[in-house]
C-alpha positions as CSV (number, residue, x, y, z in Angstrom):
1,X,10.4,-6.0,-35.7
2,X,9.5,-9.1,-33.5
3,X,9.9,-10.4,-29.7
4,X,13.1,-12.3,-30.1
5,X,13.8,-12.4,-26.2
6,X,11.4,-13.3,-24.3
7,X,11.3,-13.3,-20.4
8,X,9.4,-14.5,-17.9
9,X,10.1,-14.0,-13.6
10,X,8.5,-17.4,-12.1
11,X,8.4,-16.9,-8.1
12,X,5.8,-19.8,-7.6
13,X,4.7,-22.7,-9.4
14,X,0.9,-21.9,-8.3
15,X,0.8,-19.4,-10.7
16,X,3.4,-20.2,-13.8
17,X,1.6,-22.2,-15.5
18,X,0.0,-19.0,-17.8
19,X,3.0,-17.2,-18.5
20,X,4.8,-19.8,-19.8
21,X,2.2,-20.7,-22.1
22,X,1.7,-17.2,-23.4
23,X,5.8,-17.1,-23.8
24,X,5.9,-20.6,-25.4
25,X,3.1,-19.5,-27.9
26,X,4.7,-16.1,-28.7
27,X,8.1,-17.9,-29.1
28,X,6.9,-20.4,-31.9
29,X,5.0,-17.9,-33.5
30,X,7.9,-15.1,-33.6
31,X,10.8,-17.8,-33.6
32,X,12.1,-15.9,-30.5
33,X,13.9,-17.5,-27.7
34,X,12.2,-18.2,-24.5
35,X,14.1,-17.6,-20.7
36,X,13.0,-18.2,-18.0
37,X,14.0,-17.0,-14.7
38,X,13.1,-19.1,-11.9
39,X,13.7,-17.2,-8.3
40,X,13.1,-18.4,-4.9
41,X,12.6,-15.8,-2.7
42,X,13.8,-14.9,0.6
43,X,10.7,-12.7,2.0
44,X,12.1,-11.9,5.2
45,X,13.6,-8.3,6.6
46,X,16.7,-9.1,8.0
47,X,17.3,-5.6,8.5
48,X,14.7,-6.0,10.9
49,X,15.9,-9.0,13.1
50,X,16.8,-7.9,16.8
51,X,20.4,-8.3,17.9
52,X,21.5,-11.5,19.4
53,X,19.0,-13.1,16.6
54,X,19.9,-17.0,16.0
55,X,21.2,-17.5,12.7
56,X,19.6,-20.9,12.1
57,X,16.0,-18.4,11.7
58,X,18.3,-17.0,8.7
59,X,19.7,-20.2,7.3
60,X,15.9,-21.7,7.8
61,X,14.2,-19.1,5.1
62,X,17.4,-19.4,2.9
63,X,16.4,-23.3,2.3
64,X,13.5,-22.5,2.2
65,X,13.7,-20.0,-0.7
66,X,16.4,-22.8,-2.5
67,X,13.9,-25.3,-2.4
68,X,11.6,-23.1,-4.1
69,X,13.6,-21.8,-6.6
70,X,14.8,-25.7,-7.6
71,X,10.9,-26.7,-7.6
72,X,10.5,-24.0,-10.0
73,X,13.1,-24.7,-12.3
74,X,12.2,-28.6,-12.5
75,X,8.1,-27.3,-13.2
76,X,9.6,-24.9,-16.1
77,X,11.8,-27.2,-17.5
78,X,9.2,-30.1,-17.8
79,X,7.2,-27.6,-19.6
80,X,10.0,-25.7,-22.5
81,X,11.4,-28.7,-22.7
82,X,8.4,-30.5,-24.5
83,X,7.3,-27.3,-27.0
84,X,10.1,-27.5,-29.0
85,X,11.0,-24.1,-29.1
86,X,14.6,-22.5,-28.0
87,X,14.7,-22.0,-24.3
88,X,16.7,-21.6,-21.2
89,X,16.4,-21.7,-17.8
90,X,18.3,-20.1,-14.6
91,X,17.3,-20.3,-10.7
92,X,18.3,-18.1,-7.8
93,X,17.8,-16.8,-4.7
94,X,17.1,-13.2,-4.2
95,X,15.7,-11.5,-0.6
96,X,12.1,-9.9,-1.7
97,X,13.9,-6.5,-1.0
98,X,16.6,-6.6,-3.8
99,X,14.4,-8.3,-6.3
100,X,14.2,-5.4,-8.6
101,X,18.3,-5.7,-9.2
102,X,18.0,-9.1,-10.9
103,X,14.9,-8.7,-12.6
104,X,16.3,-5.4,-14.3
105,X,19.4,-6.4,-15.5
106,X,17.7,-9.2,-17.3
107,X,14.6,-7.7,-18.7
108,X,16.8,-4.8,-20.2
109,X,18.3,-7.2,-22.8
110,X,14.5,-8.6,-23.3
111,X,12.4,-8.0,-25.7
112,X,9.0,-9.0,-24.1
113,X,8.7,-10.0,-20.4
114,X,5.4,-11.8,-19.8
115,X,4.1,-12.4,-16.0
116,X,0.9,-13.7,-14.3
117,X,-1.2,-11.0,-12.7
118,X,0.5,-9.4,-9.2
119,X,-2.9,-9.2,-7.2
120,X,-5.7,-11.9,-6.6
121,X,-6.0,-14.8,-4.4
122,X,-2.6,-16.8,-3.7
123,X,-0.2,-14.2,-5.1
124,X,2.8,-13.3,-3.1
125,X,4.1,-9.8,-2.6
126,X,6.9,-10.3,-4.9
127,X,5.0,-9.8,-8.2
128,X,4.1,-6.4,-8.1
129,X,7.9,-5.5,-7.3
130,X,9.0,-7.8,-10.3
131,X,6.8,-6.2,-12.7
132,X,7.7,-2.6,-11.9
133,X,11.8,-3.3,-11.6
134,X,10.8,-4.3,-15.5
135,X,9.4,-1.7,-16.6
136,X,11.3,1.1,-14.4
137,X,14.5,0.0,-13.9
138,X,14.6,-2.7,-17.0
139,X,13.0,-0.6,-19.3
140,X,10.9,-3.4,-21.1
141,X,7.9,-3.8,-22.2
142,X,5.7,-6.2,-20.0
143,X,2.4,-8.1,-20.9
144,X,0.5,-9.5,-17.7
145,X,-1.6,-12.3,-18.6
146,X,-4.8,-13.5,-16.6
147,X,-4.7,-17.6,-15.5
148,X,-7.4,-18.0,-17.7
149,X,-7.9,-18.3,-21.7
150,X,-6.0,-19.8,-24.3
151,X,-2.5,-17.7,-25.7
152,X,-3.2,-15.7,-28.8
153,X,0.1,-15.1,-30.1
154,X,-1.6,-12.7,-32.6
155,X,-4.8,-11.2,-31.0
156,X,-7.2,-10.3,-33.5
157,X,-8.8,-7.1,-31.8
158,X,-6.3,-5.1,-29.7
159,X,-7.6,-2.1,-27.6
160,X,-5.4,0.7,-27.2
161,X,-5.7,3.3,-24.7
162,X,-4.7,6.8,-25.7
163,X,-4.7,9.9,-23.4
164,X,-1.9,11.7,-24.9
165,X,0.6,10.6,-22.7
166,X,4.4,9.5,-23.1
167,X,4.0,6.7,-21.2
168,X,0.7,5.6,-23.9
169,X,3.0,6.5,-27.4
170,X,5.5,4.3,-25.7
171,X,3.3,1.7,-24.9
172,X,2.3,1.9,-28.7
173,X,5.3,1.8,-29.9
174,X,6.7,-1.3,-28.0
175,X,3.1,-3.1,-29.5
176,X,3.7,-2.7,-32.8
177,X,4.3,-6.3,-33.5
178,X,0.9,-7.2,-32.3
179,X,-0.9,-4.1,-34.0
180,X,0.4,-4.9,-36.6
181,X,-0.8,-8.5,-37.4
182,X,-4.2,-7.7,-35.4
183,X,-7.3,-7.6,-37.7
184,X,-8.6,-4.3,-36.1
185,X,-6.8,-2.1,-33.6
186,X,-9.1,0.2,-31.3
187,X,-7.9,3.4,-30.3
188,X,-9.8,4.3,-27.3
189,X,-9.7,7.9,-26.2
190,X,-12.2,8.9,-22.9
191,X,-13.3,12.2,-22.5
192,X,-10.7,13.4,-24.7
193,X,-9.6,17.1,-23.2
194,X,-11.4,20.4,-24.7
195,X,-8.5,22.4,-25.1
196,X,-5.9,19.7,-26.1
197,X,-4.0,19.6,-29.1
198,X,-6.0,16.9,-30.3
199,X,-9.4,18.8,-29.3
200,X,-10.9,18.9,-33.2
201,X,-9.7,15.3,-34.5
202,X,-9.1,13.3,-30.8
203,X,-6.6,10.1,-31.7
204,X,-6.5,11.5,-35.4
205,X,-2.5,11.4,-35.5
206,X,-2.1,8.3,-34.0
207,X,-4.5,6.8,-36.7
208,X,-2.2,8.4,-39.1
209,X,0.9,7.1,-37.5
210,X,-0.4,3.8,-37.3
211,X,-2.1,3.2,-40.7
212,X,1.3,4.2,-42.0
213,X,2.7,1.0,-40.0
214,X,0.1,-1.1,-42.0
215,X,-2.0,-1.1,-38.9
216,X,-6.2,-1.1,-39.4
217,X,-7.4,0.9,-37.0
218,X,-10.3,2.6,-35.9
219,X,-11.6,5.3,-33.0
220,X,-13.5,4.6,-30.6
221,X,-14.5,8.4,-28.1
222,X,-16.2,7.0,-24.9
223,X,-17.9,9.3,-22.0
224,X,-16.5,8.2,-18.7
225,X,-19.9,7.0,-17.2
226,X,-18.7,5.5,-15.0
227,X,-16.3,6.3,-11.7
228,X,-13.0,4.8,-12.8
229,X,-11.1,4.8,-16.4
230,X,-10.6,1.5,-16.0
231,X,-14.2,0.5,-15.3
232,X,-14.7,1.9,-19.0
233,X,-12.0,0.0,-20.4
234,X,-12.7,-3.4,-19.2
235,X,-16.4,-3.1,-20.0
236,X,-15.6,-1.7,-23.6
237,X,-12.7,-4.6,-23.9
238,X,-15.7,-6.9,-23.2
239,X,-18.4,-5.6,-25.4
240,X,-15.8,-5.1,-28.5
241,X,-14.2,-9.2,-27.9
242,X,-11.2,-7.5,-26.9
243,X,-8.0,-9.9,-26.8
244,X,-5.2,-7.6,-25.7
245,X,-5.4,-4.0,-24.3
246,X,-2.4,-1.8,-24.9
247,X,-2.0,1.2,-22.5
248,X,1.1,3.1,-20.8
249,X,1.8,2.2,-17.1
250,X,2.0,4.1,-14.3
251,X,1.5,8.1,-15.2
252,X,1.4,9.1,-11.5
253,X,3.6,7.9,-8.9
254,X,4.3,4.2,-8.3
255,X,3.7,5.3,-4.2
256,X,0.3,7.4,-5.7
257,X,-0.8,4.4,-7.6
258,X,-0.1,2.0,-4.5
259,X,-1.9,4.2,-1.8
260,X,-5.0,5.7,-3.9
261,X,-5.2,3.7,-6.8
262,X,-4.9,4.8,-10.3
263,X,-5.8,3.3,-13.6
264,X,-2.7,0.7,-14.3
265,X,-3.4,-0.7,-10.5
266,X,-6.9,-1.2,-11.5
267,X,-6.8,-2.6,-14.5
268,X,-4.0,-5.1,-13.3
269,X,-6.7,-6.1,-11.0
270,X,-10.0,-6.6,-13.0
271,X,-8.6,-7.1,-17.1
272,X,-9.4,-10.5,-18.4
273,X,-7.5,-10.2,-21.2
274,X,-3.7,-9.8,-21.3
275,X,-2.6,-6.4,-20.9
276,X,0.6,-5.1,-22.8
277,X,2.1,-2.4,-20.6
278,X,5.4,0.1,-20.9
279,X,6.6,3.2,-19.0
């Protein structure tokens, strides 16, 4: 298997620049095709608007969000049209509010969709939406890459986070192109449960599962010294020379993870490393 259909959600120039290069890379290495979908988006309630409200406010952030979107698609054609890989390009408009429409009825005939990082300095709202409407509603595997760092196409050490979960296997499962060509997969397990099915060989069936894929694995058990999973993860990812983290997304609530934080929220925030996600 390989990532033949790549997609990637630009919203803002600022911040494309990553994503594309991650796509292009992955592209020419897997001979995939590379789309890109280049949105301008209206961020404004108009739900909200009182009566009587003048429709040149409306007509103002709808050329606004054109102007955007056409800024966009000139960066992102400037950019696949000089790697000299196959590529295409579309632009729109979409109010922040029906995003997740758009963005799932193309990432469900995707293979891969890459994106830049939803939280940090100069990010809109509109990346966290696009992101989950992939994974939820698209059903598609999603890898978030930091600005930072040079694509790796084939990441040579690949952390993999396993709690048992469905939404981890799946994760797993999606990877397998990468864990496959990586030179050492990590299966990271954290406080693995005492009365769990996997109590007396924690990780020992995926290792099974894997190896049988050709993947070279190893297990790493970590105590959770520290307050949050993802603390552990990140500093583990840096003392192993992590290049890619594999882990399932979302196993509470998208409204739990938004209010109180939860593992995927924090990791999205802090990983310096690309981070291949699924639900």
């Amino acid at each position: 298997m390989a990532y033949k259909t790549l997609l990637t959600v630009l919203t803002d120039r600022k911040i494309a620049q990553a994503p594309l290069a991650h796509m292009i890379a992955l592209a020419r290495d897997q001979d995939g095709h590379a789309e890109a979908l280049c949105l301008g988006v209206d961020r404004t309630q108009t739900g909200y608007y009182y009566a009587g409200a003048n429709a040149m406010i409306l007509q103002e952030t709808l050329a606004r969000a054109t102007a955007e979107s056409e800024e966009i698609l000139e960066y992102a054609n400037g950019i696949l049209g000089s790697s000299g890989i196959r590529w295409s390009t579309e632009d729109g408009v979409a109010q922040i509010a029906d995003l997740g429409r758009h963005v799932a009825h193309r990432a469900r005939f995707s293979d891969l969709v890459i994106m830049p990082r939803p939280y940090g300095e100069g990010r809109g709202a509109e990346v966290e939406p696009i992101i989950e409407a992939a994974l939820f509603e698209g059903h598609a595997p999603v890898l978030v890459v930091p600005d930072e760092g040079d694509p790796k196409p084939r990441p040579e050490t690949v952390l993999v986070g396993w709690n048992e979960s469905v939404e981890a296997l799946t994760a797993i499962r999606r990877a397998l192109p990468f864990l496959q060509t990586a030179e050492l997969v990590r299966i990271v397990i954290i406080d693995p449960p005492k009365h769990g099915p996997e109590r007396s060989d924690p990780g020992g069936l995926l290792s099974q599962m894997l190896s049988r894929h050709g993947v070279r694995c190893e297990i790493d058990v970590l105590s959770k010294t520290m307050s949050r999973v993802s603390d552990v993860l990140n500093r583990h990812a840096r003392d192993t020379a992590a290049d890619m983290i594999v882990m399932g997304a979302y196993g509470h609530s998208r409204f739990r993870e938004a209010i109180l934080g939860g593992a995927t929220r924090n990791m999205l925030e802090q990983a310096a490393v690309p981070m291949f996600m699924a639900h």
